[in-house]
C-alpha positions in Angstrom: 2.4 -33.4 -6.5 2.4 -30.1 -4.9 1.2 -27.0 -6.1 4.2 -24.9 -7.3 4.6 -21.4 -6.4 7.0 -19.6 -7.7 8.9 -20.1 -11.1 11.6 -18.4 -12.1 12.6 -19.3 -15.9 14.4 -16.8 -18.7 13.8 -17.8 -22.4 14.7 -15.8 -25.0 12.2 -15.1 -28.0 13.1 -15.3 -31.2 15.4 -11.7 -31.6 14.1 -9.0 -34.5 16.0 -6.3 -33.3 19.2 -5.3 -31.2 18.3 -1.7 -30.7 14.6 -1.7 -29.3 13.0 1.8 -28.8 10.3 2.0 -26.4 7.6 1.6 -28.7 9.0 -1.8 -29.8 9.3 -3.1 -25.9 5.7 -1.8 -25.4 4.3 -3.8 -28.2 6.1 -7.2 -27.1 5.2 -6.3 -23.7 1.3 -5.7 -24.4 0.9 -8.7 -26.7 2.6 -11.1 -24.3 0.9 -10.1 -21.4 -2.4 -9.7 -23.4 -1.6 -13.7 -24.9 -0.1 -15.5 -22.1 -0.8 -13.9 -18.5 -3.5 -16.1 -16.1 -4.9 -12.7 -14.9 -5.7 -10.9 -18.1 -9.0 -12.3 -18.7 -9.9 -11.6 -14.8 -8.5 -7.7 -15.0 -11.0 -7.7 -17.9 -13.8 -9.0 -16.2 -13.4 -6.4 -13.0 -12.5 -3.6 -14.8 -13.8 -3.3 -18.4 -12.4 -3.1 -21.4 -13.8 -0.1 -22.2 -11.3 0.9 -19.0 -8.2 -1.4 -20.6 -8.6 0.8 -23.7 -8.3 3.7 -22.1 -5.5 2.9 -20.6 -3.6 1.1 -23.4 -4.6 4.8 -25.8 -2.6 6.8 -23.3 0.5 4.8 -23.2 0.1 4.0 -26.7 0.9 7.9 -27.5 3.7 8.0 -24.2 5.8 5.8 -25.6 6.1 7.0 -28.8 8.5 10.1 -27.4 10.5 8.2 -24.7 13.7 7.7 -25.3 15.7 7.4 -21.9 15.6 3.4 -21.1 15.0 4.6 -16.9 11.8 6.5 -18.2 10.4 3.4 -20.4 10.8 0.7 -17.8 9.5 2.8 -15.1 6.9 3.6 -17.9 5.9 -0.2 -19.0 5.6 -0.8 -15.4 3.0 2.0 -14.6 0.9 -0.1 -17.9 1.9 -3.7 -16.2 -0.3 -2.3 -12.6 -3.4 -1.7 -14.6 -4.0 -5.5 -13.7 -2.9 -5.9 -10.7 -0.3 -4.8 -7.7 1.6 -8.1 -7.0 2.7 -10.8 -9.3 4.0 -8.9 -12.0 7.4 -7.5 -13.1 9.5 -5.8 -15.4 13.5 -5.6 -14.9 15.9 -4.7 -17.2 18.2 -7.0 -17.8 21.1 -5.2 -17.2 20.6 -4.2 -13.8 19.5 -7.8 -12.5 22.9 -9.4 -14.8 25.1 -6.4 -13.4 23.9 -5.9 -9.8 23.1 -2.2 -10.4 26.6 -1.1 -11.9 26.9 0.1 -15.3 29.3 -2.4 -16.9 31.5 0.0 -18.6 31.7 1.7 -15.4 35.4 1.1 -14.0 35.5 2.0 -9.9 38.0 5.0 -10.8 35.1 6.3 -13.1 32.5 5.8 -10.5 34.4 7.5 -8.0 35.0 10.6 -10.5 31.2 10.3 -11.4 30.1 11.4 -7.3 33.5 13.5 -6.3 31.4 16.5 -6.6 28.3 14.7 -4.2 27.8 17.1 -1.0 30.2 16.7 1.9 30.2 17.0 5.8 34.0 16.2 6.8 34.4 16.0 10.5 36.7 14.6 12.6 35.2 11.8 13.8 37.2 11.0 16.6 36.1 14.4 17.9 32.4 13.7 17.1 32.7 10.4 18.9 34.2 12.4 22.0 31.4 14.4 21.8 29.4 12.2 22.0 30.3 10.5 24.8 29.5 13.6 26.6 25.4 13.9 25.4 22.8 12.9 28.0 20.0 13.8 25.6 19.4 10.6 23.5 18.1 11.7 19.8 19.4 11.3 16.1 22.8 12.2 17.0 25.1 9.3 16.8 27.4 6.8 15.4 25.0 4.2 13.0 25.2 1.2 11.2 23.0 0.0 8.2 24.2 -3.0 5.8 27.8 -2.2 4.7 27.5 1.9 5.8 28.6 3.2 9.4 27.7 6.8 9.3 27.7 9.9 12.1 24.8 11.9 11.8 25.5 15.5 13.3 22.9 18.1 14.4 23.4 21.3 12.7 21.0 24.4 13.0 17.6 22.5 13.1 18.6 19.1 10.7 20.7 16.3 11.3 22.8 15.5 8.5 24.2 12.0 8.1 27.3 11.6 6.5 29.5 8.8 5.5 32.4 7.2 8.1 32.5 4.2 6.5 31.2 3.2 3.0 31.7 0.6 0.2 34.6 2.9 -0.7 33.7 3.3 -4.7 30.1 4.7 -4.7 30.2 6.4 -1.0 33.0 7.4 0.2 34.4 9.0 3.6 32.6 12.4 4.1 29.9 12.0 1.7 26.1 13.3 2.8 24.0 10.0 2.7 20.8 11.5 4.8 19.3 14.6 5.7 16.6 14.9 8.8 15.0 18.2 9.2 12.7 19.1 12.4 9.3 17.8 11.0 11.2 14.2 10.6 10.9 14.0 6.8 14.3 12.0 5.8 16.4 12.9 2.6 18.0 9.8 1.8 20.3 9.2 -0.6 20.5 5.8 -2.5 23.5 3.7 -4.1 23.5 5.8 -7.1 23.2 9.1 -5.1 19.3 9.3 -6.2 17.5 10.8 -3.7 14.6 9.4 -1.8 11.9 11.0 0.5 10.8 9.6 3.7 8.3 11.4 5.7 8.0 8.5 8.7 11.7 8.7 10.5 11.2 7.4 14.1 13.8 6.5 16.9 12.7 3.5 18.0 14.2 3.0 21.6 17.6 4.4 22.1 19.3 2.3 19.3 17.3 1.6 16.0 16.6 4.3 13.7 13.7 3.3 11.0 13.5 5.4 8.1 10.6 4.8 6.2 8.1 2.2 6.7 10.1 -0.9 7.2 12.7 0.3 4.9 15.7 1.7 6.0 17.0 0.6 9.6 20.3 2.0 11.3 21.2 0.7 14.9 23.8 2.6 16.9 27.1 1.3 16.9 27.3 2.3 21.0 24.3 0.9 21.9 22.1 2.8 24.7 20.7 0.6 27.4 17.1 0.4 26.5 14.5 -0.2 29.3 11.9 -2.2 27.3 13.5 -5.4 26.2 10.3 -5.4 23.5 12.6 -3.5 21.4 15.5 -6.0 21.3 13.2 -8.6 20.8 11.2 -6.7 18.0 14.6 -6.0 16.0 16.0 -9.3 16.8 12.4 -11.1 14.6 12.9 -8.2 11.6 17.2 -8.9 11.5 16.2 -12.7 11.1 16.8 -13.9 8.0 16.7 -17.7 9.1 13.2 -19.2 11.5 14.3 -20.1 15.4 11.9 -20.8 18.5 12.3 -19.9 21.3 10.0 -20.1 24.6 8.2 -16.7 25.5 6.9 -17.5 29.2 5.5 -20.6 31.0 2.5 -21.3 28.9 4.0 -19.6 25.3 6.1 -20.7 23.0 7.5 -18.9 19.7 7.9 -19.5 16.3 9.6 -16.8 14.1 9.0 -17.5 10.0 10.5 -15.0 8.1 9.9 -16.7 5.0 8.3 -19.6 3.1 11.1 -19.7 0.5 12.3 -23.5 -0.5 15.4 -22.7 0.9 14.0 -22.5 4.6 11.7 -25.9 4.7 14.7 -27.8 5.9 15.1 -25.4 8.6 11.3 -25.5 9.5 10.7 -29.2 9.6 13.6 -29.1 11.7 12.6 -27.1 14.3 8.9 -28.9 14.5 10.7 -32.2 15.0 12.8 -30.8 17.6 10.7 -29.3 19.4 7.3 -30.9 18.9 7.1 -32.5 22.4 7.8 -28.6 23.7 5.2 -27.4 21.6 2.7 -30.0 22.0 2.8 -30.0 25.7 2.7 -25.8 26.2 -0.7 -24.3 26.2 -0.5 -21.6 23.7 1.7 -21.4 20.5 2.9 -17.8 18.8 3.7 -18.1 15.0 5.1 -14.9 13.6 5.1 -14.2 9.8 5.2 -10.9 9.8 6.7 -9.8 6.6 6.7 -13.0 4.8 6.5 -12.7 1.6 5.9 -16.5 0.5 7.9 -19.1 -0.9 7.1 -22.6 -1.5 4.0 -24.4 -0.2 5.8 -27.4 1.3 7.3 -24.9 3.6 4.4 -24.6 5.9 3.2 -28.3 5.9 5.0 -29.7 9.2 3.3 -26.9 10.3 -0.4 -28.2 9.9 -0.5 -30.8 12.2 0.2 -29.1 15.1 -2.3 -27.0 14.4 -4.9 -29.0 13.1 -8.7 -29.8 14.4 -10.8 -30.7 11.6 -10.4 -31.4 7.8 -8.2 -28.4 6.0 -9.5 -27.7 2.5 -7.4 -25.9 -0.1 -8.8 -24.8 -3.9 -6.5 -25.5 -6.7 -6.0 -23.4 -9.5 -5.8 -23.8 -13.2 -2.6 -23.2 -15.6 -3.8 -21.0 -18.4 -2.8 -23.0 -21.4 -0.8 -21.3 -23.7 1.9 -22.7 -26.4 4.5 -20.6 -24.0 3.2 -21.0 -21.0 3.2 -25.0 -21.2 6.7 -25.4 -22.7 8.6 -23.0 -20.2 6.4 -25.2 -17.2 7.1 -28.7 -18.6 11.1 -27.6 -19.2 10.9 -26.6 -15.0 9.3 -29.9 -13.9 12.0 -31.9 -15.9 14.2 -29.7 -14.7 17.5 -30.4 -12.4 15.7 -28.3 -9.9 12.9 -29.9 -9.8 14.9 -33.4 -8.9 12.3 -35.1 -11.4 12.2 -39.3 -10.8 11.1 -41.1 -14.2 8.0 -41.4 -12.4 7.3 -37.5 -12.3 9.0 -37.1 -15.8 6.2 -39.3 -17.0 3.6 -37.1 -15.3 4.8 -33.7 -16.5 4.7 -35.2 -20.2 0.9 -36.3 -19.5 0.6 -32.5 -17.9 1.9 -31.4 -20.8 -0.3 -33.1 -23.3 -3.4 -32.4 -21.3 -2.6 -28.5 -21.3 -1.6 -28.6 -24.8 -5.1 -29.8 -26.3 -7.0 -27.6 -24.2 -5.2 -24.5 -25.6 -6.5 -20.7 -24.5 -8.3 -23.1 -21.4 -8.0 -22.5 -17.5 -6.6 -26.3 -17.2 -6.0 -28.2 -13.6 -3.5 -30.4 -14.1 -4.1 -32.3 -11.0 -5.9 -34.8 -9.7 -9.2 -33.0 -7.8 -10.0 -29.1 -7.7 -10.1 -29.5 -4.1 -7.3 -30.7 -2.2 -7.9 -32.1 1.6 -5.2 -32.9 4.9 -6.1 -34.7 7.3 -4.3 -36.1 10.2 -4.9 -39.0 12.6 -4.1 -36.6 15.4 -5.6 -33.7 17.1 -3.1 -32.5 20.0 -4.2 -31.0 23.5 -2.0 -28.4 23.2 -1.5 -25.8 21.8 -4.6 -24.8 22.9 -4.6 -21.7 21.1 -2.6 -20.7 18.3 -1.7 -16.9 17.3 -0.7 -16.1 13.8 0.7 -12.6 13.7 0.7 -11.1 10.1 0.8 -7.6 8.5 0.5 -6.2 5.0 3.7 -7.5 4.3 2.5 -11.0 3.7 1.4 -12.3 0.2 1.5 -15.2 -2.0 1.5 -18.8 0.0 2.3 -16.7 3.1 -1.6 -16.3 2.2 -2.2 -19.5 1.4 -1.0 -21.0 4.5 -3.3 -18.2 6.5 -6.3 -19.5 4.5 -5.1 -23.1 5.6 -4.4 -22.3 9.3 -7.4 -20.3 9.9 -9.7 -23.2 9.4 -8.5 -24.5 12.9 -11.0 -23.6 15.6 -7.5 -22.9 17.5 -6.1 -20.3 15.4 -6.3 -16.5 15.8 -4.8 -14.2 13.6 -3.3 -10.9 15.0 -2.3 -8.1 12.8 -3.0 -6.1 10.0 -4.5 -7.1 6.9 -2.0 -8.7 4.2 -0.8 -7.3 0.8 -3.1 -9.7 -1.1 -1.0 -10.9 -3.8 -2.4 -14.8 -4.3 -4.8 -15.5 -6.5 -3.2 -15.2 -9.5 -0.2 -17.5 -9.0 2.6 -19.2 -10.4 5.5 -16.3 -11.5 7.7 -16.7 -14.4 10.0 -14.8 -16.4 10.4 -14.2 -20.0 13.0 -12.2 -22.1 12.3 -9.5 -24.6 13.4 -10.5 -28.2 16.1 -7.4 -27.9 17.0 -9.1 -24.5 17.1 -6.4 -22.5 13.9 -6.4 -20.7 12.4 -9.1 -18.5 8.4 -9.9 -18.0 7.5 -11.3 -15.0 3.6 -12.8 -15.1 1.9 -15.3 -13.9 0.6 -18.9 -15.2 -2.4 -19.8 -12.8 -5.2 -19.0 -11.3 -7.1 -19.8 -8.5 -10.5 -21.6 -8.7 -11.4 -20.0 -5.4 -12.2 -16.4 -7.6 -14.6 -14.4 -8.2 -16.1 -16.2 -4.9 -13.5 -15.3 -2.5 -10.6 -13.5 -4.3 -8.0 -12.4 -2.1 -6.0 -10.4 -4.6 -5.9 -6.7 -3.8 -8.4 -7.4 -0.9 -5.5 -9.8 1.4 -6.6 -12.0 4.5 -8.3 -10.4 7.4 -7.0 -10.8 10.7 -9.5 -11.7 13.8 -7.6 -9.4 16.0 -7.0 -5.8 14.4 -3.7 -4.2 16.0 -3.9 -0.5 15.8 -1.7 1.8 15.3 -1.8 2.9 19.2 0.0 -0.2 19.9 3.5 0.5 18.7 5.3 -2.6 16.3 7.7 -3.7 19.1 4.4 -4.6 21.6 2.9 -6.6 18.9 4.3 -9.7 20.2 3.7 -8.9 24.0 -0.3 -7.7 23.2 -0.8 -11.5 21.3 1.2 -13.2 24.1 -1.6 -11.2 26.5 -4.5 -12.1 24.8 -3.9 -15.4 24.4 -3.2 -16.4 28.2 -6.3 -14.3 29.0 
């Protein structure tokens, strides 16, 4: 059985309360973390407890006088990253039921709620004629990001972006949605008007505008011939929200993964079957994962033949045994999700068992610590296999790097990733008022503290600078590998 990756389960706790303050969400929070969390023992091993007190005495005394529920979450959080950057969360239930909209918010009170929100009004037919006339190619210009088309106007020394098109009930025609001033710091306003500051703006080409650091990206609706076609190419791998090949040159072919999710394994094995004989008889072999942010492990294996030369080793992990944390994983693998046969039922009951009578134990549930794939094959080609990543990448986009780069034909390319992998496993858990939800995790790696990857990430053999711009990425690993 594979190793699972990410779980995603609600349960709701016995409820003591319908009107939780702050102080009552930071208890359950703190004691369910404290009892149940695979990487609370770990935090207290690298950092001290004499440090985890310290930190618990001054939240202890914040949340006693917060009242606003923004100003706790945002609060609980800020405790939660004590431990660790990745792997955790806290939500509000609210917000993840009501997709950001206020339930007794009708869209005629929504649109009363912003009517006084700063305005631009132009005549945009007179803008666009206007524009038609520019030679100089800058900020000015008709954009589109997600469901907004704006125009964004020089005037005096900032270009101001305002509304053409919006979703018609929180931004409507007119409205200011961005402010550039000359130093390229961005004012941009979010869904709910907030305002956000971003001090990285670049025009990228003539017709992609990134605002922030792979954040906010507007291409122009009359597109500007660009001279480098890197830049097409470069937007056309972030847009993707699906893998495709494609062949680069005579000895290169392509691979873009944007993600390992469940959802895309079909997809993946489907493109290695197709086009295995391509791949197998081209000399060098490009896989991009730039900003993958993991998935499921079975996404990456039809990957491992192809590049395989010796004997890949992978360390397991062990389930920290808890009387919540083995219920809510024994109810997933019997679960319609996990499409259990009576033969796998049978095994997550023994699972269960085993993790039950080892209680407040680091448990593998598996077979052997160290798993092992070998293959009867070692192709000719590729002969050498780039892996470009960035920080970007975490979880089992990690753990297929630490897999891959135990080929002697694999290079990786990039920046160093988020590290976000040794302690694994996500679920989520409902507070007893049921209006906050705990994300934590249930494993952790047996690789640690020996090679933890966790806040650290995976190094890349070949370190692109900044010099090299994002869109030449792809060209500068292309380069070095027919070199």
């Amino acid at each position: 059985m594979k190793l699972l990756t990410a779980i995603t389960l609600l349960i709701s706790m016995s409820v003591f309360s319908q009107n939780c303050s702050c102080e009552d969400n930071f208890n359950w929070l703190k004691q369910t973390f404290e009892e149940n969390d695979a990487g609370f023992s770990y935090a207290m091993e690298t950092k001290g407890k004499i440090a985890y007190r310290m930190h618990n005495d001054e939240y202890i005394e914040k949340v006693k006088t917060i009242s606003n529920p923004d100003a706790c979450i945002k609060t609980l959080y800020n405790w939660l990253t004590f431990f660790r950057s990745g792997h955790i969360g806290l939500n509000r239930i609210s917000l993840i039921e009501n997709n950001n909209v206020a339930p007794e918010l009708t869209n005629e009170e929504i649109l009363k709620k912003y009517e006084k929100s700063e305005r631009l009004d132009i005549d945009v037919e007179v803008f666009i004629s206007y524009l038609k006339t520019k030679r100089k190619v800058d900020y000015e210009g008709v954009w589109r990001y997600g469901n907004y088309t704006i125009g964004i106007k020089k005037i005096k020394n900032d270009y101001i972006g305002f509304i053409i098109e919006g979703d018609g009930v929180y931004w409507t025609k007119g409205q200011v949605k961005l402010k550039i001033d000359k130093d390229g710091i961005t004012e941009y306003h979010m869904k709910n008007h907030s305002k956000n500051e971003f001090p990285d703006t670049k025009l990228i080409g003539n017709n992609h505008l990134e605002i922030g650091e792979d954040f906010i990206r507007f291409k122009r609706v009359a597109s500007i011939p660009d001279s480098d076609s890197s830049i097409s190419n470069y937007f056309k791998m972030l847009e993707a929200r699906n893998p495709y090949f494609e062949i680069l040159n005579d000895n290169t072919a392509y691979l873009r993964i944007p993600s390992f999710n469940r959802s895309h394994k079909n997809a993946i094995d489907s493109i290695m079957t197709a086009n295995k004989e391509t791949i197998t008889s081209t000399p060098n072999f490009i896989i991009d994962i730039r900003n993958n942010g993991g998935g499921s492990d079975s996404s990456y294996n039809a990957l491992l033949p192809i590049l395989y030369t010796n004997v890949i080793r992978q360390v397991g992990v062990g389930f920290y045994s808890t009387k919540l944390n083995n219920q809510i994983l024994y109810d997933f693998l019997i679960s319609p999700e996990a499409n259990p046969t009576e033969a796998s039922k049978k095994w997550a009951k023994e699972a269960y068992d085993k993790l039950s009578n080892q209680l407040g134990e680091y448990v593998n549930i598996h077979e052997n610590e160290i798993m092992t794939a070998k293959y009867d094959v070692v192709y000719e080609y590729p002969k050498n296999i780039g892996v470009i990543i960035n920080n970007y990448n975490a979880s089992t986009a990690e753990q297929f790097l630490l897999a891959a780069k135990q080929s002697k034909k694999v290079k990786l390319y990039g920046t160093t990733t988020k590290g976000a992998l040794d302690i694994s496993n996500l679920i989520a858990v409902k507070s007893p008022c049921g209006d906050l939800e705990l994300e934590y995790c249930m494993s952790r790696s047996f690789r640690i503290p020996d090679m933890a990857i966790d806040e650290i990430g995976v190094q890349p053999d070949y370190f692109i600078d900044e010099t090299i711009p994002k869109y030449k990425w792809l060209e500068f690993v292309s380069k070095s590998l027919n070199q």
